[in-house]
N, C-alpha and C positions, 0 to 999 in steps of 0.2 A: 438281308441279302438272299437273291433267288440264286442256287448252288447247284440249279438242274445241270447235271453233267460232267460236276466239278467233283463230285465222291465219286472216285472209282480205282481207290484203294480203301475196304471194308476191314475193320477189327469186327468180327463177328463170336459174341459169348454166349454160348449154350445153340449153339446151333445144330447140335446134334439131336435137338429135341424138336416136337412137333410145331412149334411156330416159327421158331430159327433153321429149321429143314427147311419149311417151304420158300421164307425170305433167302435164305445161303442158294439155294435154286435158283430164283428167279434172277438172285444176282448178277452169278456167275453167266445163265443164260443171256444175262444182261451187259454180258463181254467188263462187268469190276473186276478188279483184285480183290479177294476175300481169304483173309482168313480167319480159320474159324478154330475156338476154342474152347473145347466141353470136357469136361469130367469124366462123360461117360460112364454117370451113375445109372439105376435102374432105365432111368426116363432116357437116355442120350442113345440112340441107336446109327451105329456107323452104316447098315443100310439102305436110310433113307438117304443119304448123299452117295449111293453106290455108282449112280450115272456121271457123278463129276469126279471122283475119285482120281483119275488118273490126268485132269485137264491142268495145262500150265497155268493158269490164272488161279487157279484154288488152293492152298492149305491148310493140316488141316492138323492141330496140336492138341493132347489130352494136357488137360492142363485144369490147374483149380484158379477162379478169380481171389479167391483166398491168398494164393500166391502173389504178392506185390511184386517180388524182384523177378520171377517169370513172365508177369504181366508189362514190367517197366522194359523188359530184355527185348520183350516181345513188337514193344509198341516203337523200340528204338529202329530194330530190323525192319519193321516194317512200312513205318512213317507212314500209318492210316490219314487221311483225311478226316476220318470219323470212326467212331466205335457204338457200337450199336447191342446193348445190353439183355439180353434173353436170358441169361443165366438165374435161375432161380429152380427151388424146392417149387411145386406150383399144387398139388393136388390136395385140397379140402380134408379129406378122412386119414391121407398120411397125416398132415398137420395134426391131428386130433389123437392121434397114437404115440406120432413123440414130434413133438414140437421143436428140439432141441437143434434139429436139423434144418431147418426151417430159420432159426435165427442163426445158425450158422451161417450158409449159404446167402442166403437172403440181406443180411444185416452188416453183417461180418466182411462177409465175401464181398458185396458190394460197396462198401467202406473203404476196401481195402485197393478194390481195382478202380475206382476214385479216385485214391491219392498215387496211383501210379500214371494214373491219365492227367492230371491235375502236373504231377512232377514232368511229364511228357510234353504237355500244352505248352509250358512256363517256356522248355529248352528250346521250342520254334521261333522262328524267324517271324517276323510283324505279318505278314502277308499270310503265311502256314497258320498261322495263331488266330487269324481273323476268322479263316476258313473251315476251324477244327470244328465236327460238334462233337458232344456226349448224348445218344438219346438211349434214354430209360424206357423198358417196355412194363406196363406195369398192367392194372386191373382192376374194376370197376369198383370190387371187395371191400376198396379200402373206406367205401363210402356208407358200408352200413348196410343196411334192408331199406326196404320201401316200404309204403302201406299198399291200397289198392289204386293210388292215381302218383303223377308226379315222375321226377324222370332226375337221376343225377346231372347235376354241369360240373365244370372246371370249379365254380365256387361251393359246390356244397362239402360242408363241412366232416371230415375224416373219422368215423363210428365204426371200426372195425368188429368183427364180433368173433373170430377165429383164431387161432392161432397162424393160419396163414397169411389170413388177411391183415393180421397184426404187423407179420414181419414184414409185409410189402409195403404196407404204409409207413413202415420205420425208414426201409429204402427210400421211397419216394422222398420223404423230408429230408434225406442225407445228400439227395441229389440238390433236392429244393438249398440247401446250408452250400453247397459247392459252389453254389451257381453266384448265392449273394454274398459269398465271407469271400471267395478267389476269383470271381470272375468267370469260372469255366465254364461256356458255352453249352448248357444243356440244354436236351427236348425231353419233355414226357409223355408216354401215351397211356394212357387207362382205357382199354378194351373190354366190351361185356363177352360171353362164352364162345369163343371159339370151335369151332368143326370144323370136318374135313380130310382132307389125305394124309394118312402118315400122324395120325392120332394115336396116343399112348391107348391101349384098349382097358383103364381101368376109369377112364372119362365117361359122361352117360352116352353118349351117341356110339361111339363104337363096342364100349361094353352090352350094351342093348341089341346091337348089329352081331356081338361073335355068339353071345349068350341064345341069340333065337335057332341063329344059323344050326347052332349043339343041339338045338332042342331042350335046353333049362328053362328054370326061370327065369323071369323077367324082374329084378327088383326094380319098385318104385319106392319111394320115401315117402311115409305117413298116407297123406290121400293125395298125394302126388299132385297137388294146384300150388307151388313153390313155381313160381314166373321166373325166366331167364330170358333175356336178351341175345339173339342168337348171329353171331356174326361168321361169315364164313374168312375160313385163313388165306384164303387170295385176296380178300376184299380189307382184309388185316392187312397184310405184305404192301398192298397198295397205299394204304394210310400213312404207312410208315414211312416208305419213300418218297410219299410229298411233304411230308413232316420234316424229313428230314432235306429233303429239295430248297425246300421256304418257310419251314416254322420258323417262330422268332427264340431267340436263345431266351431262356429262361420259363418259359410258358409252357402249360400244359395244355394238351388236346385230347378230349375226349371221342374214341371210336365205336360206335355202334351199330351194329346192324338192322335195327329198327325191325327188328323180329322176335315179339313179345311170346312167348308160347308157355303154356303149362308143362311141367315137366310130364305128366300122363297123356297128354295131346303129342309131348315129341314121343314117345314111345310108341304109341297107338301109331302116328303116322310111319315111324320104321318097318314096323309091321306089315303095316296095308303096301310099303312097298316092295317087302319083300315077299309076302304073298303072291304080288303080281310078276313079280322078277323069277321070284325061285320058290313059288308052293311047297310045304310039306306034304310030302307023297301021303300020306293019310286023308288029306285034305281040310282039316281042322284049322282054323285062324288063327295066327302066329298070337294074338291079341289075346289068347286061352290061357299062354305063358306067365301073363302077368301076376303080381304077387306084391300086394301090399303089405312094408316092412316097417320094424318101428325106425323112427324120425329119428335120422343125424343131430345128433346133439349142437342148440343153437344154430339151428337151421336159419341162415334167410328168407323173407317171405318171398320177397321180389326183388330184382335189378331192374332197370330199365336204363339209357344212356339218350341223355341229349347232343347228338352228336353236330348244331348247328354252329358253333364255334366253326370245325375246322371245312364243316358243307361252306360257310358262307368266306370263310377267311383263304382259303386252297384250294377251294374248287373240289374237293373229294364228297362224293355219295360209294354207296355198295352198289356191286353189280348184279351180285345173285339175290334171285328173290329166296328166301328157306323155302320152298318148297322145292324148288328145280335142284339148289344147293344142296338140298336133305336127299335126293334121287341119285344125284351127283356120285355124294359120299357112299350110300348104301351101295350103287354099282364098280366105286375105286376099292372098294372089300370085299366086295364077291369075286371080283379079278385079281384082287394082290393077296390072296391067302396064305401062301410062302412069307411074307412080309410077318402078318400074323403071325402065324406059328414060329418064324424064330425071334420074336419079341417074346413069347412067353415058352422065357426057357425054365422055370421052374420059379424064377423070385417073384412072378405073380401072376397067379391064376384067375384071376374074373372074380375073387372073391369080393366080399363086403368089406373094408376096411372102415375103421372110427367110428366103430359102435359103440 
């Protein structure tokens, strides 16, 4: 079923975080009902939603997915069409310092708001129940490393190597069980690395962008040639609303931005743009900063995402190329530096985490 038009009352979870910020935006821009419901842990900043804050279409609940009978309360009041899942622990080097949270949130949490959506689906009317979806936002992670050639799909087989990657591939099969033991109308997306506005700044791109700005270093990991796949989060936000427009229930769709880069190539390129944007008055090359560190433990070598399933099945490509993308971001942070500085109120400083 094509549903273009037909979602516009949004369950929105973790939207208070950097990929659920920008979808909860465009939404509401997009004249939906959304509500949105985050925890408001370290990652969740109230904000990035400071422009819609007070519009009648928006709401906006701290609340845990953990909570089933908040979640089922929630889902009654508001009779979504769809719920659209971003909630999760998401960051590599937290995982690797305590893990624990991670299967909380991720495992736990998303179990739990399952079987609230799942209790929810069941109480609708044939017409409402045909309509609902569940889409799961997930990530490339859960597929392992690469060598030097080759590209994940929708079939390659689940090799997580992290403890984060672990617990979102737990996720994903708990949605994949919902879907074929109850019936309930799921999507899933697996995304490679995300950029962009409104990024938590202990990610490489932004922590790279505030750490030059300081004049620190620059950490890189090992010899910094660890490949990621680089998608910008508009071109995310888009994926997602055709997915969830015309994906078919039960299937996953893989999103990628088809922008392979060394992680030493994105940092050099930060540099050389902000050099040209905002020179250090000394005049020495931002690229002087850099500092090779010892390797994140179980490091991936590569990502890369075949993202021709949902090009050929939806009609979806990206719009930004990463280089215009990568210019984009570096100038959305020279102008929102207020944003920055009250994200880092003291619970994390640009440091190295999961050493």
């Amino acid at each position: 079923m094509d549903s273009t038009a037909a979602h516009t009352r949004l369950l929105v979870t973790g939207g208070a975080g950097f990929i659920g910020g920008n979808f909860v935006l465009r939404a509401v821009a997009a004249s939906r009902r959304v509500l949105n419901v985050d925890k408001l842990t370290y990652a969740g900043n109230p904000d990035t939603l400071a422009s819609i804050a007070g519009q009648r279409q928006y709401r906006f609940v701290q609340g845990d997915i953990g909570d089933r009978a908040l979640m089922l309360t929630l889902l009654r009041e508001e009779q979504p069409t769809a719920v659209i899942n971003f909630a999760a622990e998401s960051h590599v080097d937290r995982s690797i310092d305590g893990p624990a949270a991670f299967i909380e949130t991720n495992v736990v949490g998303t179990l739990s708001l399952l079987e609230a959506c799942r209790d929810y689906w069941l109480s609708l009317a044939p017409e409402a129940r045909a309509q609902f979806r569940f889409l799961h936002v997930s990530t490339d992670e859960v597929y392992g490393s690469l060598g030097d050639s080759g590209k994940f799909t929708e079939t390659t087989p689940y090799a997580p190597n992290s403890p984060y990657s672990a617990s979102k591939a737990a996720s994903d099969h708990l949605v994949r069980a919902f879907h074929h033991t109850y019936g309930l109308p799921v999507l899933t997306t697996n995304c490679s690395n995300n950029y962009g506005p409104f990024q938590f700044p202990e990610k490489l791109i932004p922590l790279t962008i505030n750490r030059a700005l300081a004049g620190d270093s620059l950490p890189v990991y090992g010899d910094g040639s660890n490949v990621r796949d680089w998608l910008h989060v508009g071109d995310h936000c888009e994926a997602i609303e055709r997915v969830l427009e015309a994906g078919t229930p039960g299937e996953t769709y893989n999103v990628g931005g088809d922008s392979e880069r060394r992680n030493i190539d994105v940092v050099r390129a930060i540099c050389a743009v902000l050099d040209e944007l905002t020179p250090r008055t000394d005049g020495i090359a931002r690229e002087s900063q850099i500092e090779f560190v010892r390797d994140r433990p179980g490091h991936d070598k590569r990502y890369a995402i075949d993202a021709s399933k949902i090009q050929h099945e939806l009609g979806w490509r990206p719009a930004h190329t990463f280089e215009q993308g990568l210019r984009d971001t570096v100038k959305w942070y020279l102008d929102n530096g207020e944003w920055t500085k009250r994200v880092l109120d003291g619970s994390y400083r640009m440091e190295r985490l999961g050493a």
